[in-house]
Backbone and ligand atoms as CSV (ligand in chain L), in Angstrom:
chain,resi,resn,atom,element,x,y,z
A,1,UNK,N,N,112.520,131.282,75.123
A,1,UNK,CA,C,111.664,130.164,74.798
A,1,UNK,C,C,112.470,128.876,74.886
A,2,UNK,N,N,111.672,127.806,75.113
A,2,UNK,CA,C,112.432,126.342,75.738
A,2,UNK,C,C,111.541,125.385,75.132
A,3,UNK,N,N,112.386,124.762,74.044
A,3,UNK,CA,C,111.628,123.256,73.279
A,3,UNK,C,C,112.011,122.353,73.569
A,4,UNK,N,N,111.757,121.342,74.277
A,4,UNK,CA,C,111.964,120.018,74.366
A,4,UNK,C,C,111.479,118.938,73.376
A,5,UNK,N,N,112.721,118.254,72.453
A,5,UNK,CA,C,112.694,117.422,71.658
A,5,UNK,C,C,112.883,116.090,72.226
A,6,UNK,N,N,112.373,115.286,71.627
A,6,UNK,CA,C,112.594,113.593,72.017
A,6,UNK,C,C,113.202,112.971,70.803
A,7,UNK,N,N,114.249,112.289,71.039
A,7,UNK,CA,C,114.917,111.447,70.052
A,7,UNK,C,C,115.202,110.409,70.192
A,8,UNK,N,N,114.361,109.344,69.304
A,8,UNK,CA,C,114.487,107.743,69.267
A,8,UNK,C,C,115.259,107.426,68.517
A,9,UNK,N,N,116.725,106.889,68.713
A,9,UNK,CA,C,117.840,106.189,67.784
A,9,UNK,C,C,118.358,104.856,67.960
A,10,UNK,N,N,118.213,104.359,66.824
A,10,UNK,CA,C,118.880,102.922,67.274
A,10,UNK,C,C,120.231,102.765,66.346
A,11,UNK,N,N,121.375,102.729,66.834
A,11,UNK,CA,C,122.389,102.856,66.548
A,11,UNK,C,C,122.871,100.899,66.101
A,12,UNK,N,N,124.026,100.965,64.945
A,12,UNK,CA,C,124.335,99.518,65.330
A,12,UNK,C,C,125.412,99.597,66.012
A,13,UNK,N,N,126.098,98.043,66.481
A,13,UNK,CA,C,127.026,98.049,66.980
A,13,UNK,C,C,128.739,98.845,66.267
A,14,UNK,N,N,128.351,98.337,64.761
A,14,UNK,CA,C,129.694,99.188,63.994
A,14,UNK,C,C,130.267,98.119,64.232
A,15,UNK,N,N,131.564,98.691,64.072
A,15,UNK,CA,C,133.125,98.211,64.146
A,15,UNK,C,C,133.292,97.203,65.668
A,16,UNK,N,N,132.640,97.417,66.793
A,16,UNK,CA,C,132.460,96.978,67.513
A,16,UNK,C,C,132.080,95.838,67.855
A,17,UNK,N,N,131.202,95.536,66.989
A,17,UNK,CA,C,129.985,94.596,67.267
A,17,UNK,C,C,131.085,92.850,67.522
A,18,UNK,N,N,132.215,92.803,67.001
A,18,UNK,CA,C,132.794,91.274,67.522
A,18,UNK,C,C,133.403,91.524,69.047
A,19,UNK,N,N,133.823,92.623,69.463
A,19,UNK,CA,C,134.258,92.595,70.966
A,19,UNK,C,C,132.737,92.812,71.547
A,20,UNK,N,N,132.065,93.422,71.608
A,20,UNK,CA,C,130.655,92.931,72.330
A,20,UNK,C,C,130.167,92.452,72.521
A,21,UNK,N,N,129.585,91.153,71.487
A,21,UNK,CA,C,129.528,89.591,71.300
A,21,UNK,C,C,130.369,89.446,72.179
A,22,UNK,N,N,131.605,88.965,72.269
A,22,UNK,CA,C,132.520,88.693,72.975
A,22,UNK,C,C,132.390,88.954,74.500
A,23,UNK,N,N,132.184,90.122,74.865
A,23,UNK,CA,C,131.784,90.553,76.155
A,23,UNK,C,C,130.592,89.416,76.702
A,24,UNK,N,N,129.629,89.598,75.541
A,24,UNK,CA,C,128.525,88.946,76.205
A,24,UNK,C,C,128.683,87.361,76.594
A,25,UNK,N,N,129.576,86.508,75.888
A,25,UNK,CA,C,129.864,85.359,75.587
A,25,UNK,C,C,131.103,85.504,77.012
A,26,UNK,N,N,131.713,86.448,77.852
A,26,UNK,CA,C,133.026,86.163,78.407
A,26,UNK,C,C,134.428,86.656,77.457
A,27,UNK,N,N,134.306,86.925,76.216
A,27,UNK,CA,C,135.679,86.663,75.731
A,27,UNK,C,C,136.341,87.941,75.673
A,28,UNK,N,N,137.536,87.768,75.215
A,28,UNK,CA,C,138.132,89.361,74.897
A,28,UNK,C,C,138.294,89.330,73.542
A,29,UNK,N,N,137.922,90.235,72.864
A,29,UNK,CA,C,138.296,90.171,71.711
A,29,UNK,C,C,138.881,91.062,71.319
A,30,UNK,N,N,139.975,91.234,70.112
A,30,UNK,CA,C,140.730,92.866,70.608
A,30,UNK,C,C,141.030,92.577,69.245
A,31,UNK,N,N,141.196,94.422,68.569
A,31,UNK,CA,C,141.919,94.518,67.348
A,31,UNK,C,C,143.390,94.096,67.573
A,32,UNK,N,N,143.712,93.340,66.048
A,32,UNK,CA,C,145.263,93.480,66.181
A,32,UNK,C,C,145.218,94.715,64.666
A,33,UNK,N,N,146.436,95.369,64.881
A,33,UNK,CA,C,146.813,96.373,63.952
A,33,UNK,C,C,146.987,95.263,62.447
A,34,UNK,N,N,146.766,95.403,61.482
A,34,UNK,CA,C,147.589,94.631,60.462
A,34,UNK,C,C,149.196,95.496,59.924
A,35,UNK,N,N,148.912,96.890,59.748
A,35,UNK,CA,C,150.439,97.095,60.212
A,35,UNK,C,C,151.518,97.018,61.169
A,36,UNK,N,N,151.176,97.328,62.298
A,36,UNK,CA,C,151.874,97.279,63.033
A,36,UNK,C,C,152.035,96.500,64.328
A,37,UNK,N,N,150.612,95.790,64.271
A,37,UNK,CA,C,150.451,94.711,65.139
A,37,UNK,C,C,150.103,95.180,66.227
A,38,UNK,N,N,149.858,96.349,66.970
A,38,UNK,CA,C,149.099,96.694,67.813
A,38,UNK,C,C,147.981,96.304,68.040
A,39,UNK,N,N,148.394,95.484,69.357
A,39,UNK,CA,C,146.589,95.102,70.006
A,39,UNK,C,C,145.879,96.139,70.603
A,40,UNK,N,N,144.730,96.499,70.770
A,40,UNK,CA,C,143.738,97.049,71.497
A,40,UNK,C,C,142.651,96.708,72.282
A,41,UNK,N,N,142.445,96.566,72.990
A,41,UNK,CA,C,141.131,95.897,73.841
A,41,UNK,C,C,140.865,97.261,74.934
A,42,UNK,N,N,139.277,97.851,74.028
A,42,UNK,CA,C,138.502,97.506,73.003
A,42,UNK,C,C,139.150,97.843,71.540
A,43,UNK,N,N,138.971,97.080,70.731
A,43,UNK,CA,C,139.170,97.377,69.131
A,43,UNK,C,C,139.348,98.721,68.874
A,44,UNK,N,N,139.956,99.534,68.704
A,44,UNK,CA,C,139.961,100.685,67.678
A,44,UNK,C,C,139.699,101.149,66.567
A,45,UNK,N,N,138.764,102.118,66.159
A,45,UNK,CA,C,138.740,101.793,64.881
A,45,UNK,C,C,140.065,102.897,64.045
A,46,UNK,N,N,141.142,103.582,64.279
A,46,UNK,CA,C,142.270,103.557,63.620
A,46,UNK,C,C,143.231,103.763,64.646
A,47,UNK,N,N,144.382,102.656,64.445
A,47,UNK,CA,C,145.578,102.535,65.331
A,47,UNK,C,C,146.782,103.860,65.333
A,48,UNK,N,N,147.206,103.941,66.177
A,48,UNK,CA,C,147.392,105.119,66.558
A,48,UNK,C,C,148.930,105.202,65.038
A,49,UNK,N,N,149.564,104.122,64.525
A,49,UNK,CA,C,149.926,104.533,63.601
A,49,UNK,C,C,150.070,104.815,62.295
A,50,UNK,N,N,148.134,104.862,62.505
A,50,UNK,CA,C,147.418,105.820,61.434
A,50,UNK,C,C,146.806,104.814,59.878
A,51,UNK,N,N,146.969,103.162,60.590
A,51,UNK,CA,C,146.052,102.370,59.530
A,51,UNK,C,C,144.727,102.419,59.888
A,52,UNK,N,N,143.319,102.367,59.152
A,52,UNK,CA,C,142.413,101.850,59.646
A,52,UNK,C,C,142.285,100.334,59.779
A,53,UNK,N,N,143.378,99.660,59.074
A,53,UNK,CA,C,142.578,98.130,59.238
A,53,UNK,C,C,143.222,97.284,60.233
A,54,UNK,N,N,142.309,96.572,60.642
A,54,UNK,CA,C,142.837,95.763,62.212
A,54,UNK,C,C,141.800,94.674,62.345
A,55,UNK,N,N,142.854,93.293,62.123
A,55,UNK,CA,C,141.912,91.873,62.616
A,55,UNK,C,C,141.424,91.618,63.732
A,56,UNK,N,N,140.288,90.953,64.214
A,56,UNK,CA,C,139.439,90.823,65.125
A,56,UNK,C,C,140.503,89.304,65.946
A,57,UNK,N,N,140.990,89.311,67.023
A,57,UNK,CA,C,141.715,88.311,67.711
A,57,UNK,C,C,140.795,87.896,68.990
A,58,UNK,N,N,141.181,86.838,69.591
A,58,UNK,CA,C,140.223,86.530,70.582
A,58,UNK,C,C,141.680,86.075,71.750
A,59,UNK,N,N,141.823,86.858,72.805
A,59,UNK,CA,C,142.644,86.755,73.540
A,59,UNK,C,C,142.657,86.023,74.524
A,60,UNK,N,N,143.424,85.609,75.595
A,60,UNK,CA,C,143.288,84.544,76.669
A,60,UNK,C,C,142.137,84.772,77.396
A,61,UNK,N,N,142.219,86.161,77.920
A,61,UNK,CA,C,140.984,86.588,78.472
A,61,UNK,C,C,141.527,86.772,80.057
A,62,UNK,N,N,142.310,86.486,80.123
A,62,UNK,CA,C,143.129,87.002,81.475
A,62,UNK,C,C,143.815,88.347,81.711
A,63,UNK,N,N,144.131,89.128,83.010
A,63,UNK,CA,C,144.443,89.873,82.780
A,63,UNK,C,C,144.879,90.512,84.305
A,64,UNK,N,N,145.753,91.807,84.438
A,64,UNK,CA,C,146.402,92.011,85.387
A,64,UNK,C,C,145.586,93.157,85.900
A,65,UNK,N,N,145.208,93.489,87.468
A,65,UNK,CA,C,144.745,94.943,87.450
A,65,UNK,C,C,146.105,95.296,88.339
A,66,UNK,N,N,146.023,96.701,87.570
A,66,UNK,CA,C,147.099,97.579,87.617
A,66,UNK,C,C,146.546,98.904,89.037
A,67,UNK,N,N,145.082,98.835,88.794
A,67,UNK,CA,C,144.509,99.815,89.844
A,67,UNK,C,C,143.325,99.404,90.227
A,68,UNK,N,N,142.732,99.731,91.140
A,68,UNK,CA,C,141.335,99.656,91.438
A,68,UNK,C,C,140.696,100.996,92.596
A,69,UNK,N,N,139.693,100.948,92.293
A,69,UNK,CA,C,138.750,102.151,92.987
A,69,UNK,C,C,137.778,101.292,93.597
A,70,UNK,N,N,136.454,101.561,94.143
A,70,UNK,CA,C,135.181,101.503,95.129
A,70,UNK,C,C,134.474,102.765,94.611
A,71,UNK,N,N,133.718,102.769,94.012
A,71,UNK,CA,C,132.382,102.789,93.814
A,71,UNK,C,C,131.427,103.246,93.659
A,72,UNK,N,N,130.145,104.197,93.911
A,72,UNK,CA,C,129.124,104.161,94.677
A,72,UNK,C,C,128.175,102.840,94.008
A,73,UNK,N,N,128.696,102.691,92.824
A,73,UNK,CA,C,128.002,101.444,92.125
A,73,UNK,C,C,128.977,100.132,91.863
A,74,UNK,N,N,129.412,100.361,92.656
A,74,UNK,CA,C,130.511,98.771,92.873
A,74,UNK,C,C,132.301,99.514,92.550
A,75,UNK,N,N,132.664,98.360,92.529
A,75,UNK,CA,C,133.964,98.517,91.982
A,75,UNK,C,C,134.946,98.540,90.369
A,76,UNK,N,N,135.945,99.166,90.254
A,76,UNK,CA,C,135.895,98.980,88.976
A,76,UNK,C,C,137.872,99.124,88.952
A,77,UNK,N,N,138.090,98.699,87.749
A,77,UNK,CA,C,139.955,98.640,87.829
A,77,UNK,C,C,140.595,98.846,86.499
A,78,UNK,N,N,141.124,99.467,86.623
A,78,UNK,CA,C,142.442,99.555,85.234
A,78,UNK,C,C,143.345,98.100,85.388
A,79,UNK,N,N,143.050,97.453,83.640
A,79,UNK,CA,C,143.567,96.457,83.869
A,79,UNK,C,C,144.413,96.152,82.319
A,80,UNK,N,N,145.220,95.237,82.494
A,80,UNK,CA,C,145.807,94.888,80.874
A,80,UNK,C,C,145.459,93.521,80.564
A,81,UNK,N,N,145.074,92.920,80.161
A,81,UNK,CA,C,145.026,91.695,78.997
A,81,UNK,C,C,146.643,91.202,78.805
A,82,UNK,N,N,145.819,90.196,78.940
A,82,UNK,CA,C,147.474,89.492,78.060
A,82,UNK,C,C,147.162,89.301,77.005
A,83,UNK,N,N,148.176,89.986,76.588
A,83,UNK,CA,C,147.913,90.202,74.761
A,83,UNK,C,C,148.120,91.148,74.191
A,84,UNK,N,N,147.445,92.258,75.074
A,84,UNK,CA,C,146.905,93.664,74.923
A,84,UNK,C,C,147.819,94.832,75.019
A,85,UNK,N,N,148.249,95.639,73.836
A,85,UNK,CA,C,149.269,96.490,74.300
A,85,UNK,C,C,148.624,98.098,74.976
A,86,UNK,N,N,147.237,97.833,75.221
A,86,UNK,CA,C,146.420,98.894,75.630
A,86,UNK,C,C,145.884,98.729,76.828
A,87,UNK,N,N,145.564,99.433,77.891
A,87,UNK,CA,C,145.019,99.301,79.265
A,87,UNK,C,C,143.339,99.306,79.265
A,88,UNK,N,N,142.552,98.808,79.980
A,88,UNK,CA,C,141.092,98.586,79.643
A,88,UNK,C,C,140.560,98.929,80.958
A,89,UNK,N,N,139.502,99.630,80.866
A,89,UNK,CA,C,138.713,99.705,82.277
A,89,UNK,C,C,137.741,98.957,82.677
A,90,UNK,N,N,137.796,98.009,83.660
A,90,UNK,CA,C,136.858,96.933,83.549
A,90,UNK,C,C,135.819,97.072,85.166
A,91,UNK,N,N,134.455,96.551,85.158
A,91,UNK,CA,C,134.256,96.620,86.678
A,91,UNK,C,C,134.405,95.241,87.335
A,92,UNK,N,N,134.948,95.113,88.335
A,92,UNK,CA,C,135.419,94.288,88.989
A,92,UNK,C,C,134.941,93.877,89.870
A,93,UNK,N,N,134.816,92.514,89.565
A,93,UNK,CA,C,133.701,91.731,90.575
A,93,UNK,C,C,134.340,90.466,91.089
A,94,UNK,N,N,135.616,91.242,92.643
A,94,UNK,CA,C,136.113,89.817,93.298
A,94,UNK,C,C,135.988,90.282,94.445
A,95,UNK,N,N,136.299,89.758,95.568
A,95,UNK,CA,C,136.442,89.928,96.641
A,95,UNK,C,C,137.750,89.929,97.297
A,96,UNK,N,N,138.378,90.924,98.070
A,96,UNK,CA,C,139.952,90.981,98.389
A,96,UNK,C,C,140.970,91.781,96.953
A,97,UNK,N,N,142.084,91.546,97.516
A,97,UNK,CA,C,142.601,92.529,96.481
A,97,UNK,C,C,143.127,91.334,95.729
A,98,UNK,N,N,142.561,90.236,94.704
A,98,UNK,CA,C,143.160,89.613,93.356
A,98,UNK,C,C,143.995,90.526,92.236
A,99,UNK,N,N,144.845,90.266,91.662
A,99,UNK,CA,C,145.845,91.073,91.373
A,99,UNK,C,C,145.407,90.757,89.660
A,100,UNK,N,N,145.583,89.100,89.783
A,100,UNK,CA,C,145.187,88.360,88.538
A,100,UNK,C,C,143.545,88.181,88.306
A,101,UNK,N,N,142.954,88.188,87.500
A,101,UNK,CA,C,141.532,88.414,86.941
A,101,UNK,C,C,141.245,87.938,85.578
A,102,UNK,N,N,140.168,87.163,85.470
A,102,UNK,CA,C,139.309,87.173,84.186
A,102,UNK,C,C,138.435,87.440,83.699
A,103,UNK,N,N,138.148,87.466,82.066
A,103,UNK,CA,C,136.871,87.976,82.124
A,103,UNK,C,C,135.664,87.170,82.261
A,104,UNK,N,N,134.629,87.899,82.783
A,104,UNK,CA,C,133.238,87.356,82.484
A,104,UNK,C,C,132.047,87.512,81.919
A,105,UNK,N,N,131.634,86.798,81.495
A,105,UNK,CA,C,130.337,86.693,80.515
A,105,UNK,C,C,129.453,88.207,81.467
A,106,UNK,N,N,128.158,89.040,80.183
A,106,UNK,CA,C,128.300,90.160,80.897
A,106,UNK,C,C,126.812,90.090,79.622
A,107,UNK,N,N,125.466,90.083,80.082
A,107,UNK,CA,C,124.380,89.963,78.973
A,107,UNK,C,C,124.354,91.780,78.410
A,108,UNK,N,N,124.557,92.891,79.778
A,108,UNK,CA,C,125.104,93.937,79.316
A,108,UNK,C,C,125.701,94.197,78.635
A,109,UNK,N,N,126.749,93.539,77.816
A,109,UNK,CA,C,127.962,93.642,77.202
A,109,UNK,C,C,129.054,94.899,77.684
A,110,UNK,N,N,129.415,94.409,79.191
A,110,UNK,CA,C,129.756,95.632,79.901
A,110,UNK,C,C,131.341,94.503,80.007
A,111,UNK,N,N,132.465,95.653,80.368
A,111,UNK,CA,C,133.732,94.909,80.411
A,111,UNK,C,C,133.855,94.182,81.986
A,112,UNK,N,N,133.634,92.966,82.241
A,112,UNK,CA,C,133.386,93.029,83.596
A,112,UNK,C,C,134.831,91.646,83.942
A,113,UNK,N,N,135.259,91.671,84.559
A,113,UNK,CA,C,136.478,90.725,85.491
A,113,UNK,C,C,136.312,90.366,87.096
A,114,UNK,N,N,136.895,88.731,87.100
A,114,UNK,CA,C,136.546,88.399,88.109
A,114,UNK,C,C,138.005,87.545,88.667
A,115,UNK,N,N,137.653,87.899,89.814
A,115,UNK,CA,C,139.232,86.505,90.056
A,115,UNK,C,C,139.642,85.605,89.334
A,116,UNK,N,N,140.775,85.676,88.868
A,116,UNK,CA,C,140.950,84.312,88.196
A,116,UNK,C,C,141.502,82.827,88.765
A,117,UNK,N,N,140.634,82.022,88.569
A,117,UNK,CA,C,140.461,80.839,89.683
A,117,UNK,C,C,142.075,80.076,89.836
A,118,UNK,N,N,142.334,79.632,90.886
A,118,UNK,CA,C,143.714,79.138,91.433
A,118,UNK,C,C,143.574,77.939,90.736
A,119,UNK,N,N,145.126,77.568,89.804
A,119,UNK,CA,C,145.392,76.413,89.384
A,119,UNK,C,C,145.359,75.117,89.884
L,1,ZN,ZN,ZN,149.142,100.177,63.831
């Protein structure tokens, strides 16, 4: 026998909810550890040396990709933040291989980076 259930949930953002804002607005926002000062982008909610508490920082918003792939739904790259002692997966929206990248505003609140414009 085979039941099919339907489940309507609306979840909140949590612990999350200031780097998402953030996303949506462009920014990075990343835990810093209060012990140990470990950044994260995205926030963590316990740092790997085992505090839960960690201030909400708002970072340059720049950042390096370290890798990139293609797709079937665009492109996307392993990248670091400056700031950030954690690697972030972002989708990537430049053209050519930009090395340097920022972020951008995203109403998805999806991690998204774009060239970062020449000085
Ligand atoms: Zn820590």
């Amino acid at each position: 026998m085979r039941v099919s259930l339907s489940l309507d949930v609306t979840a909140g953002e949590g612990f999350l909810a200031p780097y998402l804002d953030g996303l949506r607005r462009g920014e990075a926002i990343a835990g810093r550890c209060t012990a140990c000062g470990r950044t994260a982008l995205p926030p963590e909610p316990r740092c790997r040396c085992g505090a839960a508490a960690a201030e909400m920082r708002r970072l340059a918003g720049t950042a390096t990709v370290l890798w990139r792939t293609t797709g079937t739904d665009g492109d996307a790259a392993l990248v670091r933040f400056d700031g950030a002692d954690t690697l972030s997966v972002a989708r990537l929206e430049t053209v050519g291989g930009a090395t340097r990248v920022r972020i951008a505003a995203s109403d998805a609140a999806a991690l998204v980076v774009t060239a970062e414009p020449s000085p």
